[in-house]
C-alpha positions in Angstrom: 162.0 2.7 20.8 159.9 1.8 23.5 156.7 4.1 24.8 155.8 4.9 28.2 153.5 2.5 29.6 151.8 4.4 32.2 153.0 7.3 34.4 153.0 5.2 37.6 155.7 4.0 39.8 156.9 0.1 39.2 157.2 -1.4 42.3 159.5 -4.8 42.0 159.4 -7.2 44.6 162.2 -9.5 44.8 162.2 -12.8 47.5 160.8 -16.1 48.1 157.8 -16.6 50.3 159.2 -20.0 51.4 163.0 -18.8 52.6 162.0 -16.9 55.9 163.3 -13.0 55.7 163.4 -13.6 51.5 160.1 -12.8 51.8 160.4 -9.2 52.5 160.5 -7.8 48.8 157.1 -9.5 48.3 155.4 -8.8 51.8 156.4 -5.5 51.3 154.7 -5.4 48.0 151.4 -7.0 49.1 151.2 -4.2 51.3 150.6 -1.8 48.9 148.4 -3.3 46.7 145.9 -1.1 47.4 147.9 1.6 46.1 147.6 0.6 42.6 146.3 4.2 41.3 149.9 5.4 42.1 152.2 1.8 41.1 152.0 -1.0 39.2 153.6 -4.0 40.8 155.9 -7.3 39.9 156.7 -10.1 41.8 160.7 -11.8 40.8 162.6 -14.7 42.4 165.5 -12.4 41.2 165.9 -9.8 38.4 166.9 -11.0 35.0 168.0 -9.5 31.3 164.2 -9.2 30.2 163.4 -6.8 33.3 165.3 -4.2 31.6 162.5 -4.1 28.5 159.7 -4.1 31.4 161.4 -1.4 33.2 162.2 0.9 30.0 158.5 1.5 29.9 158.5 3.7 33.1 159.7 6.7 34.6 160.5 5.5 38.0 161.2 1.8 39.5 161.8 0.9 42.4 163.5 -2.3 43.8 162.4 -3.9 47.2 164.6 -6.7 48.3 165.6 -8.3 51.7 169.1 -7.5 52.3 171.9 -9.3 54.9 173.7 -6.4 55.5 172.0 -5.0 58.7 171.5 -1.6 58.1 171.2 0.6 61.4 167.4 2.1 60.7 167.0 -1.6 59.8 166.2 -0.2 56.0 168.1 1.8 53.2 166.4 3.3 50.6 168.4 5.2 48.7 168.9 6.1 45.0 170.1 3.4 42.1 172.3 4.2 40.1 172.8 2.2 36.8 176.1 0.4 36.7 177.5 -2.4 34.4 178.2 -5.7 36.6 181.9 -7.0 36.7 180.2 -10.4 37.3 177.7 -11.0 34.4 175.9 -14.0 34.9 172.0 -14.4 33.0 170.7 -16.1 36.5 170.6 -13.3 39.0 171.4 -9.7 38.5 171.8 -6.9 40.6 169.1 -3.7 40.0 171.5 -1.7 38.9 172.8 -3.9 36.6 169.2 -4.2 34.9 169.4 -0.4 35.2 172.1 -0.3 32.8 170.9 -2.8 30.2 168.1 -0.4 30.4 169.9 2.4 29.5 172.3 0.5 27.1 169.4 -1.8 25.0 166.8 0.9 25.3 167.8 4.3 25.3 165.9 5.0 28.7 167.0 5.4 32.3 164.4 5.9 34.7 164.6 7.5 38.0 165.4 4.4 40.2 165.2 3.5 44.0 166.2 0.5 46.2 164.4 -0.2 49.3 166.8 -3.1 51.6 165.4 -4.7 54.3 167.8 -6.2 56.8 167.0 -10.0 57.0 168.4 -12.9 59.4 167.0 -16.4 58.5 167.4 -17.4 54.9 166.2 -21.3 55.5 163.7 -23.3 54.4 160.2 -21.6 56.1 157.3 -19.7 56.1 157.0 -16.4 58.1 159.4 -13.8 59.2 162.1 -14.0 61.8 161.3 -11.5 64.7 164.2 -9.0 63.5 162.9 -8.7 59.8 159.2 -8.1 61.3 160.8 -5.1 63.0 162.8 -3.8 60.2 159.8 -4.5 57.4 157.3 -2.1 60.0 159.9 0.5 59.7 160.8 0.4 56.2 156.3 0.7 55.3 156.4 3.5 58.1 158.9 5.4 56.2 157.6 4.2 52.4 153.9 5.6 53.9 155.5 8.9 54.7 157.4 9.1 51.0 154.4 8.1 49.3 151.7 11.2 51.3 155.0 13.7 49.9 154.7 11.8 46.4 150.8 12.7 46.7 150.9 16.6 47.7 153.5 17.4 45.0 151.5 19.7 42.6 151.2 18.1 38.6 152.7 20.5 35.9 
């Protein structure tokens, strides 16, 4: 049975620096590096089986990806839920699908979040389109705001 590694918050940043608006799980990441006293932080091309060993070690992940669905605040963050995948394949998995390997291989389910960012380019290039700027300033303005509440809840 695995052990707590540390009683931060895992940040995973999913995306591709060189596909345009895939880059928003790791831009988003690299701006809160500084944070490190309150997360610890991974970068993934996409989530696979051996994330669910990495993320049994904490109390609270949470997955930041680049999303196509266009969400109206141009972000959702919202609560994930672990859930077996009808479509297993070892290439790419879904967070909550990692969730529930968690759960399933390691005993552990650990408060989970997913922060999507509405993207629109998904080619070959550096830099984000206008529209995903936009949407990424959002989503850090309201990530800023969870993390001063996260910071003036008393420890018991």
């Amino acid at each position: 049975m695995n052990t707590l590694k540390t009683n931060k918050t895992l940040l995973i940043g999913i995306g591709n620096y060189g596909r345009s608006d895939d880059a928003l799980g790791w831009k988003f990441i690299d701006t809160f590096v500084s944070h490190d006293d309150l997360f610890d932080f991974e970068y993934r091309y996409q989530l696979q089986i051996e994330d669910a060993d990495l993320i049994s070690q904490y109390d609270h992940v949470i997955f930041v990806d680049a999303s196509r669905e266009q969400y109206r605040n141009g972000f959702s963050f919202h609560v994930c839920e672990p859930s077996p995948s009808s479509s297993f394949t070892t290439h790419e998995l879904k967070p909550e699908m990692v969730l529930w390997l968690t759960w399933d291989l390691f005993g552990k389910k650990p408060k989970a979040h997913t922060m999507a960012i509405s993207g629109k380019q998904w080619g070959l290039q550096h830099g984000l389109s206008r529209k995903a700027q936009e949407n990424f300033n959002k989503a850090v303005t309201y990530f800023i705001a969870y993390i001063n509440k996260l910071e003036q809840v008393p420890v018991s």
